[in-house]
N, C-alpha and C positions, 0 to 999 in steps of 0.2 A: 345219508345226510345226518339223521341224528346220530352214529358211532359217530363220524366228524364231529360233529359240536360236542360231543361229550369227550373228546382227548382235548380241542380246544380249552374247553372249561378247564380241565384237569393241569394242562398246562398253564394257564394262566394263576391258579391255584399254588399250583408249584415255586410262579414266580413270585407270586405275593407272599409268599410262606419266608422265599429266599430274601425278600424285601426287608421283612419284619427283624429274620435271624440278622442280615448287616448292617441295618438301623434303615428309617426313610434317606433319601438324598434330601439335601438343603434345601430343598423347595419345595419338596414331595410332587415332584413332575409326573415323575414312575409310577407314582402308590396311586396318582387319582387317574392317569392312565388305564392301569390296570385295571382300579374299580369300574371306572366307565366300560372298560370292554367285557368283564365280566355282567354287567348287568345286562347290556345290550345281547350278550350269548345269551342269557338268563329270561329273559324277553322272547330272545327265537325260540330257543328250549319251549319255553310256554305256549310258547303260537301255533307251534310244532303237533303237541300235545293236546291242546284244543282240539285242533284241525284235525287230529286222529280220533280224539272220542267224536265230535261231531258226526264224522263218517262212519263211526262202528254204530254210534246210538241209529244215524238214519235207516244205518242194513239192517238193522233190528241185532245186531251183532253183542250189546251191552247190556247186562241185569244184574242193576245194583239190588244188593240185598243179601239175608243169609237165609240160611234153609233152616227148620228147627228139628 
């Protein structure tokens, strides 16, 4: 799931890139298209990520800190 969401992003990324190099279209349909789905992957990405430290912190799986 998340290698899925992260080529989505990456794609999307690409297409915004492609956006910028041939100027917006006339309305900017595309450009706010894009952003919106980009945030919304950005969003899952997050929830994603949460949901995995929460499950490592409960296993006792995570310790933040440095050793000296």
């Amino acid at each position: 799931m998340t290698q899925e969401l992260e080529l989505k992003i990456r794609r999307l990324q690409a297409e915004l890139t492609q956006v910028v190099v041939d100027g917006p279209d006339d309305d900017g349909v595309t450009l706010r298209r894009i952003v919106a789905e980009l945030e919304r992957l950005e969003n899952q990405r997050r929830s994603l990520r949460d949901q995995s430290a929460q499950s490592a912190t409960s296993m006792g799986g995570i310790h933040v800190g440095r050793e000296a």
